[in-house]
N, C-alpha and C positions, 0 to 999 in steps of 0.2 A: 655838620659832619659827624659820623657816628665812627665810635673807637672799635675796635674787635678786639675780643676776645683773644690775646694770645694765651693759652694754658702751659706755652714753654717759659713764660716771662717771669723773670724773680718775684716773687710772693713779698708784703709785707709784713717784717716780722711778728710774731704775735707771742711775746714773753711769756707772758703769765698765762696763755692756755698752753705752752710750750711746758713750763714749769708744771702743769695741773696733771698734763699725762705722763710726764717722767715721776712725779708723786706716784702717780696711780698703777703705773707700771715696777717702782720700787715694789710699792705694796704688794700687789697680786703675785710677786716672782720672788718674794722674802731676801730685799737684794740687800747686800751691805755697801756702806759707804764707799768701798775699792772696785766697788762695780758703776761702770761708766755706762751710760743709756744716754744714748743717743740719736734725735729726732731728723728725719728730713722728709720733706716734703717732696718729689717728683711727679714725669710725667707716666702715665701705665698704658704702653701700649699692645697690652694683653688683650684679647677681644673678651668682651662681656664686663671688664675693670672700666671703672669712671675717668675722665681724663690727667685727672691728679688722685695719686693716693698718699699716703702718710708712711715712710719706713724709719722703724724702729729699732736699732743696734742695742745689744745689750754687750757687753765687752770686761769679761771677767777674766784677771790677768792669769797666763798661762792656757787660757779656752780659745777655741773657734768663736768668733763673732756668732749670737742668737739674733737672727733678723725675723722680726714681726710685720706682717704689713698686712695694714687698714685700708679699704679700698673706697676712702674718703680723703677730703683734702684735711689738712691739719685743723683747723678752724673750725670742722664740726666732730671732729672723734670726740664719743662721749666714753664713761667709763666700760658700758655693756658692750662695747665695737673690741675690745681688746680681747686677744686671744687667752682662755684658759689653760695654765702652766698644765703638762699633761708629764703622769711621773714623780 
């Protein structure tokens, strides 16, 4: 019996590359400790976007939410897939 593919189905979590893009996203965005980033993974059903992409909340108090979005699943954003801060 073969399984399918659902890509709405909860993801297993993956800590430490979770941790590796919120480093990497510190970095590139000169963020201090009171700024919250925050990762999720969803499904994108934008035409020409893959079926899971990776969103990115950055949440610095008193600001509108900065959402980044990777149009990869979490598990393979690498550092060069992250948007340059522009500004």
């Amino acid at each position: 019996m073969k399984l399918l593919n659902n890509p709405l189905a909860p993801r297993r979590a993956l800590p430490e590359k979770t941790r590796q893009i919120k480093a990497w996203v510190r970095d590139l965005y000169c963020l201090n400790d009171d700024v919250v980033v925050a990762l999720s993974e969803i499904a994108c059903r934008d035409e020409g976007c893959p079926d899971v992409e990776t969103v990115i909340g950055i949440m610095r108090p008193g600001q509108k939410i900065e959402s980044l979005r990777v149009h990869k699943a979490l598990a393979d954003v690498e550092h060069a897939d992250l948007p340059v801060p522009t500004g």
